[in-house]
C-alpha positions in Angstrom: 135.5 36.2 1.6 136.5 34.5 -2.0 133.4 34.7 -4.5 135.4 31.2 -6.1 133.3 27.8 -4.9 135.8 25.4 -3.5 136.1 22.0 -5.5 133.5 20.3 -3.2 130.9 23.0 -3.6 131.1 23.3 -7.1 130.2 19.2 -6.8 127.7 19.4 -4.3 126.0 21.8 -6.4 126.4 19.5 -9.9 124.9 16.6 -7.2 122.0 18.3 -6.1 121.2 20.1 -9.2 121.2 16.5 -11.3 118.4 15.1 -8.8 116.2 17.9 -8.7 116.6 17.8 -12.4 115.7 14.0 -12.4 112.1 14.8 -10.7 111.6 18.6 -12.2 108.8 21.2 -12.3 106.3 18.9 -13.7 106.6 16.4 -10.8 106.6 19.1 -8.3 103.8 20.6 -9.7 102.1 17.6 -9.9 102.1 17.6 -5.9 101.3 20.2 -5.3 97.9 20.0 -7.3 97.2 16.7 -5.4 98.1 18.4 -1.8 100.8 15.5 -1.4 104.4 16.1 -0.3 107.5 15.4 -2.7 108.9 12.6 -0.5 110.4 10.9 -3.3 112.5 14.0 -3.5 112.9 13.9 -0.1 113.8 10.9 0.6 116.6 10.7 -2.2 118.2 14.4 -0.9 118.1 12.6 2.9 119.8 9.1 1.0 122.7 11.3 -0.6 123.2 13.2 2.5 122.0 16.6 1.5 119.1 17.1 4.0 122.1 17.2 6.9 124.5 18.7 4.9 124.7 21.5 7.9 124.5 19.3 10.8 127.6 18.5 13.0 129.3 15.3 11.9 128.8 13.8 15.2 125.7 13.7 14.9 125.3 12.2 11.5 125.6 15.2 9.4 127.8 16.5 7.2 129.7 19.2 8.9 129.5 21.4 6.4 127.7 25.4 6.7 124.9 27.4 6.0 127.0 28.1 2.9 126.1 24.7 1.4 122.8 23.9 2.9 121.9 27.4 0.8 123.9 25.9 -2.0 121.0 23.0 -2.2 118.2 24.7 -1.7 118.3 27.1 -4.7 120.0 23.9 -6.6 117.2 22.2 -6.2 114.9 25.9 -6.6 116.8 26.1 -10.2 115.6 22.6 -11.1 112.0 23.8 -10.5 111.4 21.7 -7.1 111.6 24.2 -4.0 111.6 22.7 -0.7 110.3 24.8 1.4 110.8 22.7 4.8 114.9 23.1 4.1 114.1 26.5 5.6 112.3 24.7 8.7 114.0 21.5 9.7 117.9 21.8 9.0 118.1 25.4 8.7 116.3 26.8 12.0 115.8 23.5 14.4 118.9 21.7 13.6 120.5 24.9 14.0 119.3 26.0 17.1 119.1 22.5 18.6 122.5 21.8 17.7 124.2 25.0 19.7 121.4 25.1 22.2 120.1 21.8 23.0 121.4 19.4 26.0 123.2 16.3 25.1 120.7 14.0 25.3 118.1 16.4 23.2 121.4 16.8 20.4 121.8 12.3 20.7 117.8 12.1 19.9 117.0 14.5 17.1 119.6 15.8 15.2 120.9 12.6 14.1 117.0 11.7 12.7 117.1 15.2 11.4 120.6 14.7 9.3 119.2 11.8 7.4 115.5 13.2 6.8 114.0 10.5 8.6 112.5 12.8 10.8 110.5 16.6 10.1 110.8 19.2 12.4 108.0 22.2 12.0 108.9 25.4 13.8 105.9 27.9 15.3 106.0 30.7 15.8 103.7 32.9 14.4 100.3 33.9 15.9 97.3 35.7 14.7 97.7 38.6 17.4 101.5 39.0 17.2 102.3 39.0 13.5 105.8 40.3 13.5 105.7 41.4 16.8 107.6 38.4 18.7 107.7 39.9 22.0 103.8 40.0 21.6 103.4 36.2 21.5 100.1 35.2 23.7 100.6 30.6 23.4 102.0 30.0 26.9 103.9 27.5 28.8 103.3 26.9 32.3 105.2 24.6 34.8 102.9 21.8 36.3 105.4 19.7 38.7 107.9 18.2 36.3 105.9 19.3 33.1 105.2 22.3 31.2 101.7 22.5 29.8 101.1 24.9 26.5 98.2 26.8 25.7 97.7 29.2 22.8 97.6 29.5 18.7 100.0 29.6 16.3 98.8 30.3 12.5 101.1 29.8 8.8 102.8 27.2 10.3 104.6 25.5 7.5 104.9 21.2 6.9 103.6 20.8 10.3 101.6 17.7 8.5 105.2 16.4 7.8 106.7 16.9 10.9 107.1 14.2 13.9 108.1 17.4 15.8 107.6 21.0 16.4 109.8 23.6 18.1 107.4 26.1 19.4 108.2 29.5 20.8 106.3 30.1 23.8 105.9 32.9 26.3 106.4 31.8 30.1 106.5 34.9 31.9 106.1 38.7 31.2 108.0 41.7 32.0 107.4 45.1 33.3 107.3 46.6 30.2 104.6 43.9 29.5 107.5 41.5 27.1 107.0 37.8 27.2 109.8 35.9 28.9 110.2 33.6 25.8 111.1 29.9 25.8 111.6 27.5 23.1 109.9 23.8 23.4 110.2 20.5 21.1 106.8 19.3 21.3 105.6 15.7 19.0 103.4 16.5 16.0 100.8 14.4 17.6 100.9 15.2 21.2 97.3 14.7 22.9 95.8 18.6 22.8 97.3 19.7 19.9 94.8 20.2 17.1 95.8 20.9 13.6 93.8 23.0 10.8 95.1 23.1 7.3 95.1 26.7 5.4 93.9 26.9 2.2 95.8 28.9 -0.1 94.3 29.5 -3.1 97.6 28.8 -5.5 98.4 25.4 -3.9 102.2 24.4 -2.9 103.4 21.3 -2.2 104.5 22.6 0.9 101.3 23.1 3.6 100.1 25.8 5.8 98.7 25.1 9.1 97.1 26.5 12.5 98.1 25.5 15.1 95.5 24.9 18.4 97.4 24.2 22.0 95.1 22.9 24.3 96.7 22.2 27.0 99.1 20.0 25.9 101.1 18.9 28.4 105.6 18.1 27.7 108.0 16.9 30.2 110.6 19.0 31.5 113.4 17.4 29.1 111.6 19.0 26.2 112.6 22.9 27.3 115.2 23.3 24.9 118.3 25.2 26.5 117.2 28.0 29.5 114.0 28.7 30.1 113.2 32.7 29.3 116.5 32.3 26.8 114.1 31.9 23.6 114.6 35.3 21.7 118.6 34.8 21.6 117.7 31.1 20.6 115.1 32.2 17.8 117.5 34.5 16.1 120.5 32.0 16.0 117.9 30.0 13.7 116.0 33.3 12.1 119.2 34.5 9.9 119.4 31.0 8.8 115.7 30.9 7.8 116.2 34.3 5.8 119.0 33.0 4.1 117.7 29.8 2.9 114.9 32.3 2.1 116.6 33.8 0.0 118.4 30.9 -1.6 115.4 29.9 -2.6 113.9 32.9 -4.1 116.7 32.9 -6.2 116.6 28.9 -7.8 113.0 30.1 -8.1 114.0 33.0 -10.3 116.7 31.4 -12.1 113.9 28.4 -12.8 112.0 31.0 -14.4 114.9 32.8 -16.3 115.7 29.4 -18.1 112.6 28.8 -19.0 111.7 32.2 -20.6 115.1 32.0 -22.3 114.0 28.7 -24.0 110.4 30.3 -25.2 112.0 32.9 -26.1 114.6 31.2 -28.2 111.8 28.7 -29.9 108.9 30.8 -30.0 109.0 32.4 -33.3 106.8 35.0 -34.5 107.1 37.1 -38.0 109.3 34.9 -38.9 112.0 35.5 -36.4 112.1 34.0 -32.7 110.5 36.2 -30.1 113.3 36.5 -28.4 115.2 38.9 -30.8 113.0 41.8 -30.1 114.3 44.0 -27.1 111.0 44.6 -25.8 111.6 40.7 -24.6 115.3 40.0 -24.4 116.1 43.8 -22.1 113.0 42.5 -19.3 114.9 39.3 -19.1 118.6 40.2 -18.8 117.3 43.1 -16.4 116.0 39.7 -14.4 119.3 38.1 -14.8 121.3 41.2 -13.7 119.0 41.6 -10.4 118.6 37.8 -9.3 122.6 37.9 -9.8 123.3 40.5 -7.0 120.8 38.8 -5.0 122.8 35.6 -5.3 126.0 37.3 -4.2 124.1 38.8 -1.6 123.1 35.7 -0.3 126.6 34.0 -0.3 128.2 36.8 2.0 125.4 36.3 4.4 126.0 32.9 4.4 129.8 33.3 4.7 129.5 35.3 7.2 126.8 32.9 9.9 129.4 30.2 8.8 132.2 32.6 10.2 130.6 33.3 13.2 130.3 36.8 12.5 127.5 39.1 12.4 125.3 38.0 9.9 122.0 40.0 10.5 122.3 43.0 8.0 123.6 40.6 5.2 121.0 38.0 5.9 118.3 40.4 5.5 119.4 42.5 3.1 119.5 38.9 0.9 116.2 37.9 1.7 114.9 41.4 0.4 116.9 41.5 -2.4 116.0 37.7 -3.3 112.6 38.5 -2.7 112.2 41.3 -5.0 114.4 39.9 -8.0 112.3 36.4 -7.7 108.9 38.2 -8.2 110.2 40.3 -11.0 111.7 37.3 -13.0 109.0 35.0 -12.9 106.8 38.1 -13.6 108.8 38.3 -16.6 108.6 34.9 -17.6 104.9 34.6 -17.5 104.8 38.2 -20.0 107.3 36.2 -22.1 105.3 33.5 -22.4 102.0 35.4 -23.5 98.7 33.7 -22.7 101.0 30.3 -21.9 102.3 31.6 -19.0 98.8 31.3 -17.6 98.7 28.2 -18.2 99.4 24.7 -16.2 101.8 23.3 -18.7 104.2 25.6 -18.0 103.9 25.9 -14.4 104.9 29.5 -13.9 101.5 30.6 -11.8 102.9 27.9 -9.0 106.4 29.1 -9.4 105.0 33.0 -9.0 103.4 32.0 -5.7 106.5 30.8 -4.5 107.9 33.8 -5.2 105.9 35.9 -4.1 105.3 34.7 -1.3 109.1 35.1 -0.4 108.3 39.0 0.1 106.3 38.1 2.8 107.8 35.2 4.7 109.8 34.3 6.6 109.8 38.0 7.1 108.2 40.7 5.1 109.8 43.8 2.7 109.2 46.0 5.3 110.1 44.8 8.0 114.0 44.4 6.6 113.3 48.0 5.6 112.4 48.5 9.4 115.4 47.0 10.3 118.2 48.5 7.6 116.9 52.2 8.8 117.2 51.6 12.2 120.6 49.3 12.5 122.4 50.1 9.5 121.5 53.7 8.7 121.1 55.0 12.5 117.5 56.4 11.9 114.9 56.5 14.4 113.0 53.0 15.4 109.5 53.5 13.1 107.1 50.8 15.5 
């Protein structure tokens, strides 16, 4: 693996970074206090080609890897406008669609997924399973030709967005009482399906939703790959998921960084600015130190899906990392800032949410822990 960016990375990064700097924290912000959706942002990524930057080039995309679509999320993170449905749409369905789907699923959706035209939400998540995937209750039952899907799925993210959703359903169990899992694309407004909106009490410009499956009935062509094949499916997306995760958490800290630098710089009490005393300067290069071994972090996992090589240790082990270092620097920032990193002028309470938040999704601190002990340090499975 070389830590040097190719020429082209370098410039997709200076792209991405100059339009998220052309709409910024402020306008982000500004959505997410009205509950609408940054599809001026959106819409100009999907334009410029960066929505698909992952997606095979025959299907409208730009052939690159994980590697880049990373590189534009926490591009876009830095410039104070995380989007959180990168994690969703190209990262996990495109992903999984594009190495699982049949030809004629690839020909309708990932070409409408490459140039943003089209959302795909991805569920998951129930109230009864929490992490516990092989748990999951929302089933899908043949009916003839059909499959009809019954169940809840809860913290569903842009499913408001979406014109689809992948949804991870159980069709058959298993003596030791596992779901047979299996993976279907069903439309965001398919008769039966009921959607309820979470409210969080920080609000994002990215939505939370449960989901209600009444019966809601999709034709045979929407199984996506094998039926009972869903858990290898879910985790070719999930170690994309974690790193975009992590990408993010880590534009979000940098975001924060910056800005704290800035204060520090221009605030000036006693006659000198703030930012001489070590009491501020050592909390924020202690931020900069961490966030930068997260970031590194994050590239090898990415180098390594992009390889084809085993990228599950490294993907998680960035998404903790990331997590961790992202709540600490914006943390930071806000102490920096004094009583004005309460406020909404500087946007740092939104920014903390997103950060924090990145401990817990897409999957928690200790959970990776879970994981590290058992597969990387040979210690006995804990659950």
């Amino acid at each position: 693996m070389s830590y040097a960016e190719t020429e082209e990375q370098q410039m997709l990064r200076k792209q991405v970074g100059e339009i998220g700097r052309k709409y910024g924290r402020e306008y982000y912000t500004a959505k997410a206090r009205e509950g609408l959706s940054p599809d001026e942002l959106w819409d100009e990524m999907a334009k410029q080609g960066f929505i698909g930057v992952n997606t095979p080039e025959e299907y409208g995309g730009g052939g690159l890897g994980i590697y880049e679509l990373a590189s534009v999320c926490e591009e876009l993170a830095a410039a104070g406008c995380p989007l959180l449905l990168l994690l969703v749409s190209p990262a996990i369905c495109a992903t999984v669609l594009a190495k699982f789907g049949t030809d004629a699923q690839k020909e309708r959706w990932l070409p409408r997924l490459a140039s943003g035209e089209s959302k795909m939400a991805f569920a998951i998540t129930e109230p009864n399973a929490g992490s516990n995937t092989h748990r999951l209750e929302t089933s899908a039952t043949p009916e003839g030709e059909d499959w009809v899907l019954n169940g809840t799925k809860y913290y569903i993210s842009g499913a408001d967005d979406a014109d689809a959703i992948l949804v991870v359903t159980r069709t058959g169990g298993a003596e030791d009482g596992r779901g047979r899992l299996s993976l279907f694309i069903v439309d965001a407004e398919a008769p039966g399906l009921e959607k309820t909106l979470i409210r969080m009490q920080i609000p994002g410009a990215d939505r939370q939703f449960t989901l209600f499956f009444d019966k809601v009935r999709v034709s045979g062509d929407r199984l996506l790959g094998n039926e009972g094949q869903g858990l290898t499916q879910i985790f070719v997306g999930l170690n994309p998921e974690r790193i975009l995760g992590a990408a993010l958490a880590n534009g979000a800290a940098l975001c924060a960084i910056e800005q704290a630098s800035r204060y520090a710089n221009d605030r000036a009490v006693w006659g000198k600015p703030i930012g001489t005393h070590q009491g501020v300067a050592h909390p924020l290069a202690q931020a900069k130190i961490e966030v930068e071994l997260a970031r590194l972090m994050t590239r090898k996992a990415a180098w390594l899906f992009d390889q084809g090589k085993d990228a599950g240790e490294a993907a998680n082990m960035a998404k903790y990392a990331a997590g961790e270092a992202a709540t600490n620097a914006v943390d930071t920032a806000i102490q920096v800032h004094g009583g004005n990193g309460m406020s909404e002028e500087y946007g740092l309470v939104s920014l903390w949410a997103m950060a924090r938040t990145l401990r817990i999704a897409p999957v928690s601190r200790e959970m990776i822990l879970n994981f590290i002990a058992q597969h990387s340090l040979g210690l006995p499975k804990s659950y």
